[in-house]
C-alpha positions as CSV (number, residue, x, y, z in Angstrom):
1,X,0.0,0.0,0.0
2,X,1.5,3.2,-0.7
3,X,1.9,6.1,1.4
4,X,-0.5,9.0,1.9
5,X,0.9,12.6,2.3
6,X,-0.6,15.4,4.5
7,X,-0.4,18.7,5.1
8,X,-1.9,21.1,7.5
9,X,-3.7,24.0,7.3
10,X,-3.0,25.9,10.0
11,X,-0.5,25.8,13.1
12,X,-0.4,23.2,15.2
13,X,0.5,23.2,18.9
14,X,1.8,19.9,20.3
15,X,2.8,18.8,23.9
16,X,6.0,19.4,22.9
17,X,6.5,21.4,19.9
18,X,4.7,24.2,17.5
19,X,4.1,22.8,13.7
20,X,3.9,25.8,11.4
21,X,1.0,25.2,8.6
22,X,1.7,23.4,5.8
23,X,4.0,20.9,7.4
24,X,4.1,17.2,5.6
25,X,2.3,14.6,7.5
26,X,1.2,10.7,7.4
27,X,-1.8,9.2,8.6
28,X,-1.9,5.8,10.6
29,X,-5.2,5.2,11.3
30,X,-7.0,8.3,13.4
31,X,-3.2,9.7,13.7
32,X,-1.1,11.7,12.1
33,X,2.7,11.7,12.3
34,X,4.8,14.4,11.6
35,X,7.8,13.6,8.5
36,X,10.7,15.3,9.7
37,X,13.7,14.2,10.3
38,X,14.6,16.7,13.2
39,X,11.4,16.2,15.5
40,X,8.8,13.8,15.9
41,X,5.3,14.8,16.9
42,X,1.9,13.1,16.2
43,X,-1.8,14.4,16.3
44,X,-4.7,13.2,16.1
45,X,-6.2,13.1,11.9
46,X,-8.9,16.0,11.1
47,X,-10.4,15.8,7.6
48,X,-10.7,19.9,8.7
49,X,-7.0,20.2,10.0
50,X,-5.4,18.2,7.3
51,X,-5.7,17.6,3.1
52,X,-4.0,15.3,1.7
53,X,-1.5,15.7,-1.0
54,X,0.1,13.9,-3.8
55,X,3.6,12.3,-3.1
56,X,6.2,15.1,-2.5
């Protein structure tokens, strides 16, 4: 199965960290997981927070 991509529309803030808009994202289920190399951070999938993208 191949990868979805994500991004968000606006900023995010996490327990731990503040995700600017438009940040790339996967979806596991209800939960979305941040791709960066640098940080990890998840939240939780909203067909209002997120769209999904074609593969960058």
């Amino acid at each position: 199965m191949e990868t979805q991509y994500y991004r968000n529309n606006l900023d995010l803030q996490t327990l731990f960290d503040y995700i600017e808009a438009d940040s790339l994202w996967t979806r596991n289920e209800d939960m979305m997981i941040l791709v960066d190399e640098d940080r990890h951070a998840e939240y939780p999938y909203s067909p209002t927070m997120f769209r999904e993208v074609p593969n960058p």
